[in-house]
Each structure stands twice: as structure tokens, then as C-alpha cells.
Rosetta silent file (secondary structure, phi, psi, omega in degrees, C-alpha in Angstrom):
SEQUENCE: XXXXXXXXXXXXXXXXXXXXXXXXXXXXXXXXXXXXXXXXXXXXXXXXXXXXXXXXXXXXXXXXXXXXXXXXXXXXXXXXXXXXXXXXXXXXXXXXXXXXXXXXXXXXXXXXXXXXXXXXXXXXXXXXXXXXXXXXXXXXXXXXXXXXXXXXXXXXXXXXXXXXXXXXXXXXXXXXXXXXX
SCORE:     score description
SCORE:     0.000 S_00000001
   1 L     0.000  -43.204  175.619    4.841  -40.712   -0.551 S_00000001
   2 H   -41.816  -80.485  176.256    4.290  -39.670    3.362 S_00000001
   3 H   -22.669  -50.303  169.475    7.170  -37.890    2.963 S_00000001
   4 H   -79.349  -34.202 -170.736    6.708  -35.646   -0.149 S_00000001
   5 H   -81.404  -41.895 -179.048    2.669  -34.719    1.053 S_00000001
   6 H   -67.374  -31.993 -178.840    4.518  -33.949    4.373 S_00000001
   7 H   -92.932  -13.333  167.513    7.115  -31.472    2.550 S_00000001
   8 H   -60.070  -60.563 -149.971    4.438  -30.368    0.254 S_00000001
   9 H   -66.331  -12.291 -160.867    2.110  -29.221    3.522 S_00000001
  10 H  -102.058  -21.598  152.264    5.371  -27.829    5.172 S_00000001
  11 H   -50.898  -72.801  177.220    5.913  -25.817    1.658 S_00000001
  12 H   -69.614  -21.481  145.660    2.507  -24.622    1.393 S_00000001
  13 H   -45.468  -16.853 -167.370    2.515  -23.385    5.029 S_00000001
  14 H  -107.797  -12.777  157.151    5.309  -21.231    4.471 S_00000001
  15 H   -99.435  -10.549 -170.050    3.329  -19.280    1.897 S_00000001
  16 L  -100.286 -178.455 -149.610    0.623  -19.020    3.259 S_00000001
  17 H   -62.529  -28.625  162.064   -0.443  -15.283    4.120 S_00000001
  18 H   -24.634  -85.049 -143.224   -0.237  -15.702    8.318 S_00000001
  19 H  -103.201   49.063  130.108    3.373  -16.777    8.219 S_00000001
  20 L  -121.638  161.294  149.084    4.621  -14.112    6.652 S_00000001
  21 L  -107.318 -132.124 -170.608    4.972  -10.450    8.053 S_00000001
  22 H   -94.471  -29.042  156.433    4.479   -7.379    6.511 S_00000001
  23 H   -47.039  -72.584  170.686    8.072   -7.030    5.884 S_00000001
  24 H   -57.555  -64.191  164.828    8.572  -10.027    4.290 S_00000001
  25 H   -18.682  -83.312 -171.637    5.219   -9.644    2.305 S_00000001
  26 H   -49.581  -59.241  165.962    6.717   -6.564    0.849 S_00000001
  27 H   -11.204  -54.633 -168.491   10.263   -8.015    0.002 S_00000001
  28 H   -71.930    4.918  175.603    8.106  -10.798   -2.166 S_00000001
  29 L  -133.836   52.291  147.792    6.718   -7.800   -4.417 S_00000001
  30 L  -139.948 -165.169 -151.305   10.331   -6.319   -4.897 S_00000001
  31 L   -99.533  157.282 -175.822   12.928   -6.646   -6.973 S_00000001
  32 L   -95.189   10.000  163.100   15.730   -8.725   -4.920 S_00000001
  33 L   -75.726    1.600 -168.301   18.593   -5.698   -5.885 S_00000001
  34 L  -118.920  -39.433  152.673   16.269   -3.644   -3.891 S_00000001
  35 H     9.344  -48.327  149.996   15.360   -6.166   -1.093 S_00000001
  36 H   -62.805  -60.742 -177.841   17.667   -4.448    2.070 S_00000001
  37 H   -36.343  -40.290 -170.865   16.393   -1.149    1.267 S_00000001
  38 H  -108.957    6.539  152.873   12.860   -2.125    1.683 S_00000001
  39 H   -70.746  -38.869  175.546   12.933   -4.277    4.246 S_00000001
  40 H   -56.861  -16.974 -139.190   14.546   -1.372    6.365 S_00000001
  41 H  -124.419  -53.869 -177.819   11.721    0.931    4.923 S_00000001
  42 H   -83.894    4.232  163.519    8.732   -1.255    4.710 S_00000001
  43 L   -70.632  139.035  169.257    7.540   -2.122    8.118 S_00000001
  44 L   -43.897  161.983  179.453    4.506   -0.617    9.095 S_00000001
  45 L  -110.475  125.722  146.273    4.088    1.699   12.477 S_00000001
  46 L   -92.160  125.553  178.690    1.230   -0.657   14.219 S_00000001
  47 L   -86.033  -13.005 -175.339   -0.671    1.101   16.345 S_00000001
  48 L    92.875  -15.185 -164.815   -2.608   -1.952   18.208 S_00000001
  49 L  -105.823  160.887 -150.359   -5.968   -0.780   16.219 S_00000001
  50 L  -113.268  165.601 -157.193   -7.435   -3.158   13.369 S_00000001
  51 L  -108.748  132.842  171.116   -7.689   -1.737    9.971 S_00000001
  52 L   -57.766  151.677  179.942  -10.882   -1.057    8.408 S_00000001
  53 L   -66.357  174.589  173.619  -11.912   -2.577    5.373 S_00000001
  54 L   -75.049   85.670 -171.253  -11.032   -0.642    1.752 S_00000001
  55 E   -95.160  173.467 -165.859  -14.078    1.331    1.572 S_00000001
  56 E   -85.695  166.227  169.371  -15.515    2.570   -1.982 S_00000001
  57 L  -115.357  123.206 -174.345  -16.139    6.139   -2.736 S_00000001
  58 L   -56.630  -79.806  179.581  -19.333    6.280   -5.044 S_00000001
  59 L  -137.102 -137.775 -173.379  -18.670    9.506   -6.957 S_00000001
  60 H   -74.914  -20.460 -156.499  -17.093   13.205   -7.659 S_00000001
  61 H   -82.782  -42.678 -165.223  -19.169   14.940   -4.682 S_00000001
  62 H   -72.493  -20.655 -179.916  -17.815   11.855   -2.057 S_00000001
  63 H   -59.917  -61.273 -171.690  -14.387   12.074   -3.621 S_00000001
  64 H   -52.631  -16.718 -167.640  -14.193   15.962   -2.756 S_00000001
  65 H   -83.648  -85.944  157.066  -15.522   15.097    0.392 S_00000001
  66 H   -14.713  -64.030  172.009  -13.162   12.545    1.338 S_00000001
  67 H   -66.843  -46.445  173.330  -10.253   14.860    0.753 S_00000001
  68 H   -47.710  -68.501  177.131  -11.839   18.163    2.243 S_00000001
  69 H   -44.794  -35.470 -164.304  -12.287   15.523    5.832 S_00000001
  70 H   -82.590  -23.764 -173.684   -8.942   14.296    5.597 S_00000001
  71 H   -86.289  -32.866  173.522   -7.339   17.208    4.991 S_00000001
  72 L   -98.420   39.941 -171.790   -9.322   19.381    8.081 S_00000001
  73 L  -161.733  -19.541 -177.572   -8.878   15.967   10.293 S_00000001
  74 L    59.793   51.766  176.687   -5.105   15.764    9.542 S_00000001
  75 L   -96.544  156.605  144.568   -5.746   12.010    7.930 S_00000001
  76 E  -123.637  123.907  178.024   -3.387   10.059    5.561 S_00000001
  77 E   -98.520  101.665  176.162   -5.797    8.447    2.973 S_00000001
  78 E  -105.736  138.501  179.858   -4.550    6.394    0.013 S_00000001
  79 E  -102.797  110.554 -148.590   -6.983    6.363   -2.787 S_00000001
  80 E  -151.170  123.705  179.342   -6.857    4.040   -5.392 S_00000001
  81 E   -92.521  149.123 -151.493   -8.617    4.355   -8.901 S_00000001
  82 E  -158.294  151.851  145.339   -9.439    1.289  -10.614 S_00000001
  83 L   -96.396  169.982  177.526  -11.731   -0.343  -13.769 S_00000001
  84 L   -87.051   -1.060  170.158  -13.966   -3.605  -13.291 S_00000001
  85 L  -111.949    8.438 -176.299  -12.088   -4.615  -16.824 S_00000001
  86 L   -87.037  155.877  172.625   -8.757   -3.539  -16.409 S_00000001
  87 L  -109.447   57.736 -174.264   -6.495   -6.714  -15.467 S_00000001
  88 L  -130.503  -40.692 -169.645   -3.982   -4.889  -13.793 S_00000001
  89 L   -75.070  -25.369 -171.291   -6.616   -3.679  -11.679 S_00000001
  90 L   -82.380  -57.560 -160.460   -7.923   -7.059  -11.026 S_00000001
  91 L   -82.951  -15.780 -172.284   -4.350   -8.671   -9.934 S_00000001
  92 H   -68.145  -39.506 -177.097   -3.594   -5.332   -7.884 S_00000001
  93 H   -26.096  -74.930 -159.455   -6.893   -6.044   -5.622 S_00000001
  94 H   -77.447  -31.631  161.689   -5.448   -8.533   -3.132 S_00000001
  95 H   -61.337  -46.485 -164.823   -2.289   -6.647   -2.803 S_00000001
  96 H   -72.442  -59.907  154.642   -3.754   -3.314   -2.196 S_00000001
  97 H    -1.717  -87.707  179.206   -5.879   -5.412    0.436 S_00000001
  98 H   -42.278  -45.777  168.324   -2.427   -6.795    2.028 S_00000001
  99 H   -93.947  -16.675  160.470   -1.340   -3.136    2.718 S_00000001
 100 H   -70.009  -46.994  172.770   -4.311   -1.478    3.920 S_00000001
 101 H   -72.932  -17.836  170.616   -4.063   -4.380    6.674 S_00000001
 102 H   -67.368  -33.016 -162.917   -0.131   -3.884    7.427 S_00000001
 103 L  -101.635   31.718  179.852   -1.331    0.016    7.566 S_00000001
 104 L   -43.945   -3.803  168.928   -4.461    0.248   10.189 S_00000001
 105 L  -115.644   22.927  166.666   -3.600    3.821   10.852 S_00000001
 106 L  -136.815  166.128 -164.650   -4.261    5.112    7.317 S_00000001
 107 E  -123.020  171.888 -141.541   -7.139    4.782    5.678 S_00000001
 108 E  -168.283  105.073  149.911   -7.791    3.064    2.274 S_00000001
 109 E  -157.545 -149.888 -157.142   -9.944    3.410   -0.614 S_00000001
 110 E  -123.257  155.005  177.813  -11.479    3.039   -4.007 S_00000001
 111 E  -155.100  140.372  155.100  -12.987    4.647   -6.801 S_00000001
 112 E  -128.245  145.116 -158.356  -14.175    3.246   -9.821 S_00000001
 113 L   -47.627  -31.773 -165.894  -13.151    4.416  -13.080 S_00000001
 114 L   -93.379  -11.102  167.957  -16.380    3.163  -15.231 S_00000001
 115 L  -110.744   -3.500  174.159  -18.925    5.073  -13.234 S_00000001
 116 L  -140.564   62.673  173.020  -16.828    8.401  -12.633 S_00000001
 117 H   -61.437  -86.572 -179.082  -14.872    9.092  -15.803 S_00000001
 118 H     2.083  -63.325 -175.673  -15.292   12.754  -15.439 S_00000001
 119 H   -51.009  -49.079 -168.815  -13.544   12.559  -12.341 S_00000001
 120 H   -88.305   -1.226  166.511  -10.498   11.033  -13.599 S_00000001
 121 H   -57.933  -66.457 -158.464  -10.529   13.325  -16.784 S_00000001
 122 H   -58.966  -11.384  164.374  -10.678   16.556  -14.315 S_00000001
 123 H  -106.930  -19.104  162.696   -7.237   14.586  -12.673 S_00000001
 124 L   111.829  -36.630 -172.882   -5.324   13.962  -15.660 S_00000001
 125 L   -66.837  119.256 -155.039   -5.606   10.065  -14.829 S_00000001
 126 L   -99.680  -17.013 -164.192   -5.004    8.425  -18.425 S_00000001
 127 L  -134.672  140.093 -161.103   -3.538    4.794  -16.593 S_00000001
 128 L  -130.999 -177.407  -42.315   -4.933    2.473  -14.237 S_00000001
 129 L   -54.565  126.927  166.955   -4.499    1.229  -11.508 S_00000001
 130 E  -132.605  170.354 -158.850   -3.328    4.966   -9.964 S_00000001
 131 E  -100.124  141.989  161.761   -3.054    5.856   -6.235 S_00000001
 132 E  -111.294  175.871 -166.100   -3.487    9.007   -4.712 S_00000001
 133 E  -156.466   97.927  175.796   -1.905    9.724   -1.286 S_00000001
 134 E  -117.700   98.423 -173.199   -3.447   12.631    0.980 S_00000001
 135 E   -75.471   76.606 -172.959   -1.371   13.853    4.008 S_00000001
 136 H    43.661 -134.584 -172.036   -3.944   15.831    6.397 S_00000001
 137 H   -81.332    9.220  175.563   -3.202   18.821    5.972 S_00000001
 138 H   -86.124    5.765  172.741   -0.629   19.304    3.656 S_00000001
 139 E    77.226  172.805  157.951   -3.386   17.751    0.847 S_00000001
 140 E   -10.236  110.539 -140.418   -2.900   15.888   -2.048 S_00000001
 141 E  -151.204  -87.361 -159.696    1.222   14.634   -1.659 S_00000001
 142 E  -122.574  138.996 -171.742    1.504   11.919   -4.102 S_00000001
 143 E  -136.185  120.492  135.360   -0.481   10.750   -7.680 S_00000001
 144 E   152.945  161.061 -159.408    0.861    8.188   -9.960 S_00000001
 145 E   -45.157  135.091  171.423    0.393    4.627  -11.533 S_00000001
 146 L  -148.680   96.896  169.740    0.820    1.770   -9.411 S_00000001
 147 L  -101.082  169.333 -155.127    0.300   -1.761  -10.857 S_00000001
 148 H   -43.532  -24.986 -171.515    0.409   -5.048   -9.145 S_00000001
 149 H   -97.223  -16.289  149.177    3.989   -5.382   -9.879 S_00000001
 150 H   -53.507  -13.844 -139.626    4.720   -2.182   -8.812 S_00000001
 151 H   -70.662  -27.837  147.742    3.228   -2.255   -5.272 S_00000001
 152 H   -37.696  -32.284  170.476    6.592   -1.869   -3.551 S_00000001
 153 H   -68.727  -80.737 -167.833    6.252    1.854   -4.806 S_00000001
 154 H   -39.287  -43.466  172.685    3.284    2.126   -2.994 S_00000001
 155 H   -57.017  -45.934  178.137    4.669    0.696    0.051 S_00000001
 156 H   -64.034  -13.443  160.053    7.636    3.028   -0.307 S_00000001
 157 H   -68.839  -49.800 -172.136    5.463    5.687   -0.539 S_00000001
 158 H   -58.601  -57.110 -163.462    3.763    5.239    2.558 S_00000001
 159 H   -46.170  -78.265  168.214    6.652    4.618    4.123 S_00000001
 160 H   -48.385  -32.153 -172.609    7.877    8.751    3.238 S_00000001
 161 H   -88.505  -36.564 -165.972    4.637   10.195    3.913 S_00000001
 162 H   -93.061   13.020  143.106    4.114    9.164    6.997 S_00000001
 163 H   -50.234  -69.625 -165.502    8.069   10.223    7.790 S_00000001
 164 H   -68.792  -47.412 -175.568    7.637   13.147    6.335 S_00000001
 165 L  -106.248   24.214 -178.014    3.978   14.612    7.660 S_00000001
 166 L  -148.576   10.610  166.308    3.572   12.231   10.951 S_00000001
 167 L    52.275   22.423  173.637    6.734   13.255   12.547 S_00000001
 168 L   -57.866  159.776  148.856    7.553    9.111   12.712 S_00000001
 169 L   -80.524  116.956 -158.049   10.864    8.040   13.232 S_00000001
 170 L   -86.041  152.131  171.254   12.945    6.166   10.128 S_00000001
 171 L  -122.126   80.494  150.011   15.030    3.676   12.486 S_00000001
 172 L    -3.381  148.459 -172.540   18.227    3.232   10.332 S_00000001
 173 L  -106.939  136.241  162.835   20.037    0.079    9.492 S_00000001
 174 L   -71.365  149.366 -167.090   23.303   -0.847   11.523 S_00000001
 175 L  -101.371  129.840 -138.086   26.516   -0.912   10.004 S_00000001
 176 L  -124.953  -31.380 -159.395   28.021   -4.477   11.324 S_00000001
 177 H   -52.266  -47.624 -164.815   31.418   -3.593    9.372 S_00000001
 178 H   -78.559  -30.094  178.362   33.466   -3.216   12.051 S_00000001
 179 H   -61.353  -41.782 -148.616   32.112   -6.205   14.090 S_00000001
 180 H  -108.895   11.102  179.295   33.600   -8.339   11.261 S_00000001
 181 L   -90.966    0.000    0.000   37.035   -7.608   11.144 S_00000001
């Protein structure tokens, strides 16, 4: 009995969210045929600075707002539209969470769909949860559905914009082949 309560606690330690990093975190929301690629792809740039909470954006004037700053500030902003009754939207929450803190140098928030329908007419968004992605100044970059089991997308997303429009560095996986002969 010691024994099994001891490999239970050494079992539930090993999930819980501490003892993993962000890398592994992502891996557990992909598929495992995909599983080198995003481990090379999904770590995070850390910067040392702690990531702000996911804050909400009220309506269409703070939305326009939001994007106008980020875009004359040179920001990357992920945006993420949501209902309080979708359950997609519901299981995405703690994920979306988990990558605004692996990301502390982008900034991360919400809108919600039942008080600014308009808004999401005037964007064409018919499916929830979806993400926008705004790269300073190049604007608006990426739109498009990302549910909980998707979230790997999202990461992989990140992952390109801030290649592509942050002048980062992708650090490449070594090929080993030759080592093994």
C-alpha cells in the first residue's frame, strides 16, 4: 500500500504543470507523428520578463485600438475570440493561459463573442474559439480557428511570426547520422 500511494505521488508529480517545460507542454497537445518538429519549433524566446495576465478587450472601439497601438508600437498581440457557452472555448481557456506564460514577450488577449457580435460579423468570424495574430507593423498576419485540440497550431504560429517579423533566430536540429555509423 506504501508503495503504490508512493508511485501514485511520484506519477502525479510528473504531471503536474511546474515539471514540465514549455517544450514538453507543447509536445502533450500534439500529435506524436508531429512531436520532433515541434519540439524543435516550440520553445519560446524568454526574455527574463514575467508575462502579464490575458487581458480582456471590452468592445469594437478597444479592439481597433488595440491593433492601431500594436501596430504603431511594433507589438506582436495574439487575440483570441471566445463565447461564455461555447465548450471548446471553455477547454481552450487553460491552454491559451499556458502559452501566454511560455510567451512573456507577446501580449495576449480576449474578446468576447456574446457582447460584440458585430465585431465578429465585420471579421468574417463564423467559428469559435479563433485567434488573431498582429505583427507590429506589418498588421493583422494570421486569423483562423484554433480549438483546444488544436493549440499546437497556435504555438506553431507564434513560433513563424516571431521568425518572420522579430528577426529571431530558428536554431535548427542536428543531423547525428554520421555520428552513428
Amino acid at each position: 500500500m506504501t508503495a503504490l500511494l508512493l508511485i501514485h505521488a511520484q506519477v502525479a508529480s510528473a504531471f503536474a504543470p511546474s515539471a514540465h517545460s514549455a517544450a514538453q507542454r507543447a509536445l502533450s497537445w500534439s500529435h506524436p507523428r508531429n512531436a520532433v518538429t515541434l519540439a524543435a519549433r516550440a520553445t519560446p524566446r524568454r526574455s527574463g520578463s514575467v508575462a502579464l495576465k490575458i487581458q480582456r478587450i471590452e468592445d469594437t472601439d478597444a479592439y481597433h485600438a488595440l491593433i492601431e497601438d500594436a501596430t504603431a508600437a511594433n507589438r506582436i498581440v495574439v487575440i483570441k475570440f471566445y463565447a461564455s457557452w461555447c465548450r471548446a472555448c471553455k477547454a481552450m481557456a487553460p491552454k491559451f493561459e499556458r502559452v501566454s506564460e511560455d510567451w512573456p514577450e507577446i501580449e495576449f488577449h480576449e474578446i468576447l463573442f456574446d457582447n460584440n457580435k458585430k465585431l465578429c460579423k465585420s471579421l468574417g468570424i463564423k467559428i469559435l474559439p479563433f485567434m488573431e495574430i498582429i505583427a507590429g507593423e506589418k498588421g493583422k498576419v494570421e486569423g483562423f480557428t484554433c480549438g483546444p485540440s488544436k493549440i499546437s497550431l497556435l504555438v506553431s504560429k507564434l513560433e513563424d511570426t516571431s521568425t518572420a517579423y522579430c528577426g529571431t533566430e530558428t536554431i535548427e536540429c542536428t543531423d547525428v547520422s554520421d555520428m552513428l555509423r
